[in-house]
C-alpha positions as CSV (number, residue, x, y, z in Angstrom):
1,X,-13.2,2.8,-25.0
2,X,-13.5,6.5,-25.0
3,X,-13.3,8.7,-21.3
4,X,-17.5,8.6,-21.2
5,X,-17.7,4.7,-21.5
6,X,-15.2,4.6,-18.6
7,X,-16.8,6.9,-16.4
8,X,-19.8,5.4,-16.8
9,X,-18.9,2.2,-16.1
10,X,-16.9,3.8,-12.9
11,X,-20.3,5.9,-11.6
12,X,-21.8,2.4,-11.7
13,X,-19.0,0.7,-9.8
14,X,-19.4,3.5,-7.7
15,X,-23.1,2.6,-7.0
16,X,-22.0,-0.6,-6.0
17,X,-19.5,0.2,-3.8
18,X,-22.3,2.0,-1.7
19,X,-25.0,-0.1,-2.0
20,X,-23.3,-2.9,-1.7
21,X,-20.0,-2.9,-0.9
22,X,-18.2,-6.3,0.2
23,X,-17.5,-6.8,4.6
24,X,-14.9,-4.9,5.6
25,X,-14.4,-2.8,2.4
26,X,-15.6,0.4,1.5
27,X,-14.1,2.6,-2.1
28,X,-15.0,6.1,-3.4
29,X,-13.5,8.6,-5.9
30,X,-11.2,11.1,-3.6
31,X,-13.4,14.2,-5.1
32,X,-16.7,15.1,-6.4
33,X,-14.8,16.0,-9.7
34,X,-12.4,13.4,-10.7
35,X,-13.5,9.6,-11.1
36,X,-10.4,8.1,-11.9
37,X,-8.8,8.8,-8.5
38,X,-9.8,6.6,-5.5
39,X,-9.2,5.9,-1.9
40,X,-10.3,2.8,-0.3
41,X,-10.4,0.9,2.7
42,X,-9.8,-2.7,3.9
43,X,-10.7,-4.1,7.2
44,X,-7.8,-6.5,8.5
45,X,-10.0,-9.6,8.0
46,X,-11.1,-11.5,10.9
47,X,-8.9,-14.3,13.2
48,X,-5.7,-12.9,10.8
49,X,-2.5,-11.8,12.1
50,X,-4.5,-8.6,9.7
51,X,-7.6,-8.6,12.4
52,X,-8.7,-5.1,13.4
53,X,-6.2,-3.3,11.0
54,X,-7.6,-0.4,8.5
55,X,-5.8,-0.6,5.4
56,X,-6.2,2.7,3.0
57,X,-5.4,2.1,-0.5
58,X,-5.1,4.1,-3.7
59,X,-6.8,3.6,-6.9
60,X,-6.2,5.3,-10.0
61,X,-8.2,4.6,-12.9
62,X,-7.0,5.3,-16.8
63,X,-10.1,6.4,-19.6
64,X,-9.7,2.8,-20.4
65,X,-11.2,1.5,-17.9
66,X,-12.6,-1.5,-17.6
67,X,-10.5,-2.5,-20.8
68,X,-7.2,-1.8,-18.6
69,X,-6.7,-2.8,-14.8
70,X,-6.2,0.1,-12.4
71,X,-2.8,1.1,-10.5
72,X,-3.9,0.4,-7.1
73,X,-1.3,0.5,-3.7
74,X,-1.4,0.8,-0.4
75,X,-0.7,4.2,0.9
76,X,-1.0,2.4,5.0
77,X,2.7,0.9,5.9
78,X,1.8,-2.4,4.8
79,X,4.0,-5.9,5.3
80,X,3.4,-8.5,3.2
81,X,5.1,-10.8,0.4
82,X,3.1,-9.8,-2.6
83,X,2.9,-5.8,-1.9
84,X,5.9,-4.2,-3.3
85,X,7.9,-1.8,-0.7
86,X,5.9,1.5,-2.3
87,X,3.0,-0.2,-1.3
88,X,2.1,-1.4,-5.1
89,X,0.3,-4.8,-4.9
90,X,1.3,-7.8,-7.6
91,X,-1.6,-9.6,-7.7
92,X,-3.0,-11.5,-11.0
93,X,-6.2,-10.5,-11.4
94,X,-4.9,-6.7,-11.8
95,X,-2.1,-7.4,-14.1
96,X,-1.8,-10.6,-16.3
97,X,-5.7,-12.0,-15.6
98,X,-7.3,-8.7,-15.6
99,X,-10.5,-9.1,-17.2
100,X,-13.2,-6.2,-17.5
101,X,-16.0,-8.2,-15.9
102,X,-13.7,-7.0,-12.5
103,X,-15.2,-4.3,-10.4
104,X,-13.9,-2.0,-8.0
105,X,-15.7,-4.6,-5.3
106,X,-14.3,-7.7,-7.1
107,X,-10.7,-6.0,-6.6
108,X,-11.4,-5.0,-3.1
109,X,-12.2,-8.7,-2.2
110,X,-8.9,-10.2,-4.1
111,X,-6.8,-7.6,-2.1
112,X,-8.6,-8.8,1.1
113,X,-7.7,-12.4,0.3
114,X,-4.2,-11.9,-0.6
115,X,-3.9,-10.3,2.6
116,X,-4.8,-14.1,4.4
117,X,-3.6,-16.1,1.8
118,X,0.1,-14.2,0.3
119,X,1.6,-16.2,-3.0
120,X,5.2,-16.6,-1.1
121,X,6.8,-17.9,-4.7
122,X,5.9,-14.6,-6.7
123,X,7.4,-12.1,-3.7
124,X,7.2,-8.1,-4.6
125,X,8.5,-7.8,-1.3
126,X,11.5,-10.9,-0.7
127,X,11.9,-10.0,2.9
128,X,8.7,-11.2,3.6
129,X,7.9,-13.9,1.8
130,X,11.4,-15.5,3.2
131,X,10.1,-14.4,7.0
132,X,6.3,-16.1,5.3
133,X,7.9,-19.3,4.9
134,X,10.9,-19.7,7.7
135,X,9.3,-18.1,10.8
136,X,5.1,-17.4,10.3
137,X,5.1,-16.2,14.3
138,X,7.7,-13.7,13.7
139,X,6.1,-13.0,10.9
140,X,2.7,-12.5,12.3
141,X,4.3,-10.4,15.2
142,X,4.6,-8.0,12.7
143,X,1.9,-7.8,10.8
144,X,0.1,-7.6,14.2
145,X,2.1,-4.6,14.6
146,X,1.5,-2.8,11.8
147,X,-2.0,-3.6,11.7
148,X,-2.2,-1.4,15.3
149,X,0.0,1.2,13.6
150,X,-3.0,1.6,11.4
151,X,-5.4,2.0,13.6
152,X,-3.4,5.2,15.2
153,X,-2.9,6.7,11.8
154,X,-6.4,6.2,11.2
């Protein structure tokens, strides 16, 4: 897929994103001039430890895109068992079930999901998943915590 085919495809993921763009999620390119470099945003979702929280992510695009997933993190302090401590998420449908019929709003939504629903037996971050399974009020205490740190770096 050459760079044209990707940019193409990402101007009309783009178009998606603001026309329709999924509750509590919104995505652009960082710049007029590059494509391949995103930020996004994810709204802690509702009655979630998550709730209120504004979650900036990173999304960095290759020229073969859709063929090849994007690198996507968190650049917000994030807690959580399947987002690695650099904020890097591990999440199927980027890596090993990528398919290209995934869009930028598709993504969005499955990072919004994992948030309320984490995959404790495939842990990028241990610490959490083990805090996940033994103590979920401590757990949510701090998720609660950071998702108010958020909102002041916001």
């Amino acid at each position: 897929m050459s760079t044209t085919a990707a940019a193409l495809r990402l101007m009309n993921d783009y178009k998606q994103c603001r026309e329709a763009p999924p509750e509590g999620c919104s995505a652009s390119p960082v710049s007029d001039d590059n494509l391949f470099s995103w930020e996004a945003m994810i709204v802690g979702p509702r009655d979630t430890a998550w709730e209120g929280g504004l979650f900036q992510l990173r999304i960095t695009f290759t020229d073969r895109y859709p063929e090849q997933p994007p690198q996507i993190r968190f650049v917000t302090e994030i807690f959580h068992p399947n987002v690695f401590p650099s904020g890097h998420i591990c999440l199927d449908v980027i890596q090993q079930m990528w398919s290209p019929i995934f869009t930028v709003n598709s993504i969005l939504v499955s990072i919004q999901s994992l948030l309320t629903d984490p995959n404790p037996s495939s842990p990028a971050n241990p610490q959490a998943a083990q805090l996940y399974l033994s103590d979920r009020e401590e757990y949510n205490r701090r998720v609660r915590r950071l998702s108010q740190k958020s909102l002041e770096a916001a």
